[in-house]
C-alpha positions in Angstrom: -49.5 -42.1 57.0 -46.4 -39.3 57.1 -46.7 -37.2 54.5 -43.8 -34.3 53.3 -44.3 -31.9 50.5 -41.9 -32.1 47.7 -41.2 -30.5 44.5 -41.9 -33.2 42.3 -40.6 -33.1 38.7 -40.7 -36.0 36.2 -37.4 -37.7 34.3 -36.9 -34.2 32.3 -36.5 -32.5 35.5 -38.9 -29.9 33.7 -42.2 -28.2 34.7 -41.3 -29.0 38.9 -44.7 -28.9 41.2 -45.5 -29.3 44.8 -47.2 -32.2 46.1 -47.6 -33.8 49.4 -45.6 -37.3 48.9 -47.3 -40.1 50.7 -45.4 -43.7 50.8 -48.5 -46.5 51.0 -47.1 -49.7 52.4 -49.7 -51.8 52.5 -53.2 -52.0 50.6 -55.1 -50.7 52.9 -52.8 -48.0 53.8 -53.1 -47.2 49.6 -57.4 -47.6 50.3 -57.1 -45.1 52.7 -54.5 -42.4 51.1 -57.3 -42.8 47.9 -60.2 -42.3 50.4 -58.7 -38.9 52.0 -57.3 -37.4 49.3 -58.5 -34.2 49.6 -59.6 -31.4 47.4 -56.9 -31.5 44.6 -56.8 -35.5 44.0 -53.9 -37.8 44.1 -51.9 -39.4 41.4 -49.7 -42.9 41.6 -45.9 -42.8 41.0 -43.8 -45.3 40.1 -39.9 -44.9 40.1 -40.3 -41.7 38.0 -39.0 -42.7 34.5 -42.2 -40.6 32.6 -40.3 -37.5 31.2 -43.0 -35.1 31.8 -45.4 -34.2 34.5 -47.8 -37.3 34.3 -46.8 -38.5 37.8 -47.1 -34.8 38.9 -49.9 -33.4 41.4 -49.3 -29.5 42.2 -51.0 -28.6 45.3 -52.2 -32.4 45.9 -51.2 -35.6 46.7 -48.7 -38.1 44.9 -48.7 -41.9 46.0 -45.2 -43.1 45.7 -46.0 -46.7 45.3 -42.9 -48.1 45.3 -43.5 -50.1 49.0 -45.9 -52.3 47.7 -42.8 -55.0 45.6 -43.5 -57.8 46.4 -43.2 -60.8 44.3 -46.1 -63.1 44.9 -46.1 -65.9 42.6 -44.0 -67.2 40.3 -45.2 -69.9 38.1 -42.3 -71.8 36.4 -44.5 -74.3 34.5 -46.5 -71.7 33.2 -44.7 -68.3 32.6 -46.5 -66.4 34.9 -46.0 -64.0 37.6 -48.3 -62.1 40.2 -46.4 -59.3 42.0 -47.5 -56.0 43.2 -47.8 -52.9 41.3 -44.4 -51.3 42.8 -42.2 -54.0 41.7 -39.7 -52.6 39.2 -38.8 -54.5 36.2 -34.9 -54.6 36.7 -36.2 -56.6 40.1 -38.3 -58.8 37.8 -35.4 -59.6 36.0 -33.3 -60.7 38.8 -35.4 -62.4 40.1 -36.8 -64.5 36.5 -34.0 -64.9 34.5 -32.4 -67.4 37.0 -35.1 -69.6 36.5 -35.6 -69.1 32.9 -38.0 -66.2 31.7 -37.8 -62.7 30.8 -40.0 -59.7 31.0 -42.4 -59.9 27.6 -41.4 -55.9 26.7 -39.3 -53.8 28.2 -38.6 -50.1 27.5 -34.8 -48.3 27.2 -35.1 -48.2 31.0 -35.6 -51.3 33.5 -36.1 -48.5 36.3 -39.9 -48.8 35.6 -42.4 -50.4 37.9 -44.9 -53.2 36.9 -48.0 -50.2 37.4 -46.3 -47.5 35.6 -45.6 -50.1 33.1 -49.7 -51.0 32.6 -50.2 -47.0 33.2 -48.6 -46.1 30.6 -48.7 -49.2 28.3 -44.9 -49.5 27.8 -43.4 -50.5 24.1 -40.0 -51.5 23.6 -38.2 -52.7 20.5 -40.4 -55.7 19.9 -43.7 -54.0 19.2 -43.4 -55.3 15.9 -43.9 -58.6 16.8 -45.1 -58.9 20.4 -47.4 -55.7 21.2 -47.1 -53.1 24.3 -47.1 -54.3 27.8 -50.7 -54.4 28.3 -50.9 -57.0 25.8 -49.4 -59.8 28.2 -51.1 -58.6 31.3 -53.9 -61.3 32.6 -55.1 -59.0 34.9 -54.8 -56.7 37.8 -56.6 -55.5 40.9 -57.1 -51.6 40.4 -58.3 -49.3 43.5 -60.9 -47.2 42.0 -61.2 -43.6 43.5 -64.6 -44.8 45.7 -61.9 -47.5 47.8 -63.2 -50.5 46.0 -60.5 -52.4 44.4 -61.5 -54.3 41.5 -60.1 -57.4 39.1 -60.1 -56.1 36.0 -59.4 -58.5 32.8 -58.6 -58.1 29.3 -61.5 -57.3 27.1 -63.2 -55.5 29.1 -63.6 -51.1 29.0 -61.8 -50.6 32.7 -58.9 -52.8 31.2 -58.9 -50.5 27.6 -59.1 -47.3 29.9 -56.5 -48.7 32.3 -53.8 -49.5 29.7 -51.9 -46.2 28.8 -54.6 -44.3 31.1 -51.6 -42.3 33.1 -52.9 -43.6 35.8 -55.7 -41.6 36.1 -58.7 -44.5 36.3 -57.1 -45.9 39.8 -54.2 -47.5 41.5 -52.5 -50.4 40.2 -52.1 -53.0 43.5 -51.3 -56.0 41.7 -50.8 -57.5 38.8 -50.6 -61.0 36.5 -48.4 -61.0 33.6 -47.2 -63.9 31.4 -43.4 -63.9 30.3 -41.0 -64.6 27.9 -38.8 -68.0 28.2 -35.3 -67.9 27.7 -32.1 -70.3 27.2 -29.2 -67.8 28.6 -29.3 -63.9 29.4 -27.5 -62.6 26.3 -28.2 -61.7 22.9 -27.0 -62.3 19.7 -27.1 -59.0 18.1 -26.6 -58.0 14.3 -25.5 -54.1 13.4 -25.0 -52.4 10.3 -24.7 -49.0 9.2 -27.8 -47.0 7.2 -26.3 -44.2 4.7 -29.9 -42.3 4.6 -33.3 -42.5 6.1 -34.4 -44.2 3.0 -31.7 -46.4 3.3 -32.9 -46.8 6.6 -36.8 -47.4 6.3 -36.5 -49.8 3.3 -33.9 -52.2 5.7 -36.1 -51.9 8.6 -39.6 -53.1 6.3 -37.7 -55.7 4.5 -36.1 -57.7 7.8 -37.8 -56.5 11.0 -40.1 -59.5 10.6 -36.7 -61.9 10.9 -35.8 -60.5 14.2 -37.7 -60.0 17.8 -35.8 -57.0 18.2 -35.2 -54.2 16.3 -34.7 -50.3 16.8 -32.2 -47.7 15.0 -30.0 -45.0 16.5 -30.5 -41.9 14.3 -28.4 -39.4 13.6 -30.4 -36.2 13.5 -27.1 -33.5 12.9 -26.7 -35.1 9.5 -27.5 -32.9 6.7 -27.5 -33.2 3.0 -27.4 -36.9 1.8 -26.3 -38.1 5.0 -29.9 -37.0 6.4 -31.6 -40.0 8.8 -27.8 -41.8 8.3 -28.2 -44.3 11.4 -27.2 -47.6 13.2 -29.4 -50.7 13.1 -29.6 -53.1 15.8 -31.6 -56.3 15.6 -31.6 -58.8 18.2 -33.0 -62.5 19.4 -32.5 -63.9 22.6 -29.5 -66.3 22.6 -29.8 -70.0 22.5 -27.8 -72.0 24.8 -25.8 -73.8 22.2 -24.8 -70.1 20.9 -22.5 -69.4 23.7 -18.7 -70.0 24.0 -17.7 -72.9 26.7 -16.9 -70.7 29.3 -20.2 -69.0 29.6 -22.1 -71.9 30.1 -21.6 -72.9 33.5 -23.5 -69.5 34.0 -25.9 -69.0 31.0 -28.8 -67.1 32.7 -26.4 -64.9 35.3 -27.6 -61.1 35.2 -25.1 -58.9 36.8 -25.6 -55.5 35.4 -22.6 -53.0 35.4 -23.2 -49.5 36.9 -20.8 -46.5 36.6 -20.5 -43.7 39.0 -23.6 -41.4 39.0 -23.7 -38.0 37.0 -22.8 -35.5 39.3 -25.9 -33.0 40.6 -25.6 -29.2 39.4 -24.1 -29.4 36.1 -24.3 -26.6 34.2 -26.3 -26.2 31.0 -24.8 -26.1 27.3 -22.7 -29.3 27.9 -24.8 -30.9 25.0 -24.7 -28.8 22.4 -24.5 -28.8 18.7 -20.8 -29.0 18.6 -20.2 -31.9 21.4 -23.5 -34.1 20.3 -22.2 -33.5 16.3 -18.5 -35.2 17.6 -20.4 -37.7 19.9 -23.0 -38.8 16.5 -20.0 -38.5 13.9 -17.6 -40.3 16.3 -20.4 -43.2 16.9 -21.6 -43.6 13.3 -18.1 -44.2 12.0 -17.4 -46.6 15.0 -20.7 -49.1 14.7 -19.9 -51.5 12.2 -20.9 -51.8 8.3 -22.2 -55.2 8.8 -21.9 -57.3 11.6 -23.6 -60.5 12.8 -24.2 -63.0 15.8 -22.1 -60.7 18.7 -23.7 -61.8 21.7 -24.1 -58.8 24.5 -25.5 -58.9 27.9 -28.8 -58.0 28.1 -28.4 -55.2 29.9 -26.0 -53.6 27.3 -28.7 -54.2 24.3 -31.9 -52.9 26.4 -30.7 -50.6 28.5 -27.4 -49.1 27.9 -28.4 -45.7 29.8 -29.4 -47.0 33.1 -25.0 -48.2 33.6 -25.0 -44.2 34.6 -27.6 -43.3 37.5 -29.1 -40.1 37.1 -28.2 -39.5 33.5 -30.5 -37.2 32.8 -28.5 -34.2 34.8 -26.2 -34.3 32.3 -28.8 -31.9 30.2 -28.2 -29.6 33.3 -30.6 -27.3 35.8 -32.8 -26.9 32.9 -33.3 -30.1 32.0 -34.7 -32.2 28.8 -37.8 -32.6 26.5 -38.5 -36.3 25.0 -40.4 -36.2 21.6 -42.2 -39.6 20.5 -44.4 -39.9 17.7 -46.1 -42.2 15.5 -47.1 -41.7 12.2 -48.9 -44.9 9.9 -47.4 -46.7 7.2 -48.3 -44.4 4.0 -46.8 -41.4 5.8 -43.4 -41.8 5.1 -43.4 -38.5 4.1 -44.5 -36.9 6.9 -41.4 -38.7 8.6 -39.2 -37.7 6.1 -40.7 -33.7 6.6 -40.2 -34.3 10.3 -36.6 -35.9 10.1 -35.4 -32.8 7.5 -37.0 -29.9 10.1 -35.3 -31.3 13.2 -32.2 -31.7 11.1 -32.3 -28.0 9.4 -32.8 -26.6 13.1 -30.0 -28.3 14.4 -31.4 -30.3 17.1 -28.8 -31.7 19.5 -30.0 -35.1 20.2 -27.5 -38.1 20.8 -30.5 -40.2 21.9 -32.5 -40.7 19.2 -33.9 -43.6 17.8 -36.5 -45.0 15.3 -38.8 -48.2 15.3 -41.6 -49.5 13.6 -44.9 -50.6 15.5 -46.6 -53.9 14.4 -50.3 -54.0 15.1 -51.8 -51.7 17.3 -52.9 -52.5 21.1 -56.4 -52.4 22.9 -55.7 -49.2 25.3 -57.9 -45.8 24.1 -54.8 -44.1 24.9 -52.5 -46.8 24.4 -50.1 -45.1 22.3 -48.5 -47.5 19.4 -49.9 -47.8 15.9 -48.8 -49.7 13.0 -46.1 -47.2 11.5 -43.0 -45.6 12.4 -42.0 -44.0 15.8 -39.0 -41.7 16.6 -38.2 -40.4 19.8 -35.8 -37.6 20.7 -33.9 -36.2 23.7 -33.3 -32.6 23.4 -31.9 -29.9 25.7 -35.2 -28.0 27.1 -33.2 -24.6 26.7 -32.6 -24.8 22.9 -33.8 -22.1 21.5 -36.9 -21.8 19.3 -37.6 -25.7 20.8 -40.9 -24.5 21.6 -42.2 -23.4 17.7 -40.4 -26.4 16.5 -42.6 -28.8 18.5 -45.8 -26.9 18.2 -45.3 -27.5 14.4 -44.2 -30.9 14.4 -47.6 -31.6 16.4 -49.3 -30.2 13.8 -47.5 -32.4 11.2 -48.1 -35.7 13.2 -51.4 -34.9 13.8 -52.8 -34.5 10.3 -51.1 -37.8 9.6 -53.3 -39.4 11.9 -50.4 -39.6 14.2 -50.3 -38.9 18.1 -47.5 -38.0 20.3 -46.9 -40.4 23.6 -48.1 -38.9 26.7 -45.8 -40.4 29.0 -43.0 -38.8 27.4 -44.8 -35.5 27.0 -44.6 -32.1 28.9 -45.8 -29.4 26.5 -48.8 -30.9 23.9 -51.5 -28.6 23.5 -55.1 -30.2 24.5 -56.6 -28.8 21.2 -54.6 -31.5 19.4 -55.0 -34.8 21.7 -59.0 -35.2 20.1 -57.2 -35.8 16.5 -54.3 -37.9 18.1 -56.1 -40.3 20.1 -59.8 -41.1 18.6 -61.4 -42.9 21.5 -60.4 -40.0 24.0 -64.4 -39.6 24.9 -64.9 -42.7 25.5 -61.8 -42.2 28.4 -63.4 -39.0 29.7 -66.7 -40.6 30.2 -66.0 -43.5 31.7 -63.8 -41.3 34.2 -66.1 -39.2 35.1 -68.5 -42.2 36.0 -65.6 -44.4 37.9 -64.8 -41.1 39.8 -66.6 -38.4 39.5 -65.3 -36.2 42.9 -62.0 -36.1 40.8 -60.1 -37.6 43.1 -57.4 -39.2 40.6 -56.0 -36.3 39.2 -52.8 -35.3 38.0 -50.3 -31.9 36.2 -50.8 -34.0 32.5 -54.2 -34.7 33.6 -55.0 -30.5 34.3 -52.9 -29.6 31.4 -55.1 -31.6 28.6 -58.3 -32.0 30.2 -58.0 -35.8 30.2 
């Protein structure tokens, strides 16, 4: 198979490394790139949506896996589909919602393939209710790093390992996943306005449990009693008798809207404290107090961001760090420490938002737990950014919290033992299912996974 080296960088356009980029097409084409990977491993890639540098190999190989999409199986009567690891989920959903079913999670990005989804056990705004990716996933064949590819099913370790493993137990080929029926492809969406974090937390635990979707755009330049002021959005799949006249003739069309692409070289410093603070004041005082039933397109209530390709050069040549963690139920304090840091240092982040997990999922490095999760978007330039994380780790961490590892590019390995309990059990059976290290990857280096 051609193969180029590249300077591959993950969605934060951070941390950049060298890799020789090979394009599998067919399985045994992926067998063989596995087989002859050479001294510094291989990793699998998907469309590139993790923000750090798990899809990263410096010096090695990286499988871009995206030529294996094909949709096998669709079963109507039974909500399932069988497709190859490269299919991406916005394909999914052109191709399902026309007859009726939806993707059972989906993150802030339908960019994401159905392998990178598994890999990193994606979680979207109806954890609370319906669990990480993994948790609807009836099984997959996984190519091991001895060329054997194996069916691997729920329940058993490869599957626990596999789910949120970074893709560092073998290649995803295929995969069976049930779905989520559907009457029409909008939502009916309710929004109101949070004057605090408090204000914030106590709506979320009293009236998640009435909606499949929830999540909460934060604002995290608000200081004083506006601290953790925010936007809630909760959302249910529309029924068919909820739509006007006109858009029934139509009720499961999906025609996402895409604007021009952010330009390439855009200098740094366009998001800064002064431009995010108008964009958070201008978008607090334009959501709603209270609002109910407005129906939306689904591709405006999941994924808003992916209407503007290549969004993420608007942070500039130095690019973005995303910050996710989850801290359990009891530690409302520890969010309430975080929340008041980030504010006092004056993080500039416009994309912030805060969920809470329901029960937690079967993966060892699976990364939900019942609690509360916040992730952040901030400029990787910001000064001090560095000190600030390093001692939010430390806070999370002696909560009992962890920190998601596809989003991350800077933990420090010291930390991942208390963050994830069942990270031995991961290492061993690794070592076992490869031990030349031939599925290896930059996150994989940088914490000794």
């Amino acid at each position: 198979m051609p193969a180029e080296t590249v300077s591959v960088t993950g969605w934060g356009r951070t941390a950049p490394s060298a890799a020789r980029l090979i394009r599998p097409r067919t399985y045994e084409e992926a067998v063989a790139a596995v087989r002859d990977c050479g001294v510094r491993g291989g990793i699998p890639r998907g469309l590139g949506r993790a923000y750090g540098d798990a899809a990263q190999n410096a010096g090695g190989a990286v499988w871009d896996m995206t030529g294996l999409d094909r949709i096998h199986v669709v079963d109507v009567a039974d909500g399932t589909v069988l497709c190859d690891a490269g299919v991406s989920l916005h394909r999914l959903m052109e191709v399902l919602l026309p007859l009726g079913w939806f993707v059972p999670v989906t993150p802030g990005t339908r960019y994401v393939t159905v392998g990178g989804a598994i890999g990193a056990d994606i979680h979207g705004k109806n954890h609370h209710v319906g669990g990480s990716f993994a948790r609807h996933v009836l099984s997959f064949e996984l190519l091991t790093a001895d060329g054997t590819i194996r069916t691997v099913a729920p329940g058993t370790p490869l599957f626990d390992a596999t789910a949120g493993g970074m893709g560092l137990t073998g290649v995803i080929l295929t995969a069976t996943v049930r779905l989520q029926p559907v009457e029409t492809s909008l939502m009916a969406v309710d929004t109101e306005r949070a004057t605090d974090l408090d204000d914030l937390m106590a709506r979320l635990t009293a009236t998640d449990h009435r909606h499949r979707y929830s999540v909460a755009w934060i604002d995290l330049l608000a200081r004083g009693a506006a601290t953790g002021r925010a936007v809630l959005t909760r959302g249910d799949h529309a029924p068919l008798d909820a739509l006007p006249a006109r858009a029934r003739s139509a009720p499961l069309a999906f025609r996402p809207s895409r604007l021009p692409p952010a330009p390439a070289g855009l200098p740094g410093g366009l998001l800064n404290r002064a431009t995010v603070g108008l964009f958070n004041e201008l978008w607090y005082r334009r959501a709603p107090r209270a609002r109910t039933g407005e129906l939306q397109p689904l591709p405006a209530f999941f994924h808003p961001l992916d209407g503007v390709p290549h969004w993420n050069r608007v942070y500039g040549r130095s690019g973005l760090v995303q910050y996710q963690f989850v801290v359990g139920h009891g530690h409302e304090d520890t969010l309430r420490r975080i929340v008041d840091r980030i504010s006092a240092h004056r993080c500039p982040s416009f994309l912030a938002v805060l969920k809470r997990f329901g029960e937690a999922d079967p993966g060892w490095l699976s990364f939900p737990r019942p609690g509360w999760t916040l992730a952040l978007d901030i400029p990787a330039a910001l000064p001090g950014l560095g000190a600030l994380l390093d001692a939010l780790d430390e806070e999370v961490a002696a909560a009992g919290g962890r920190v998601y590892l596809a989003k991350d590019s800077r933990l420090r390995p010291e930390l991942l033992t208390a963050m994830y309990p069942r990270l031995a059990d991961f290492r061993a059976l690794r070592a076992e299912l490869d031990p030349r290290g031939a599925l290896v990857s930059d996150l994989a280096r940088r914490l000794a996974l």
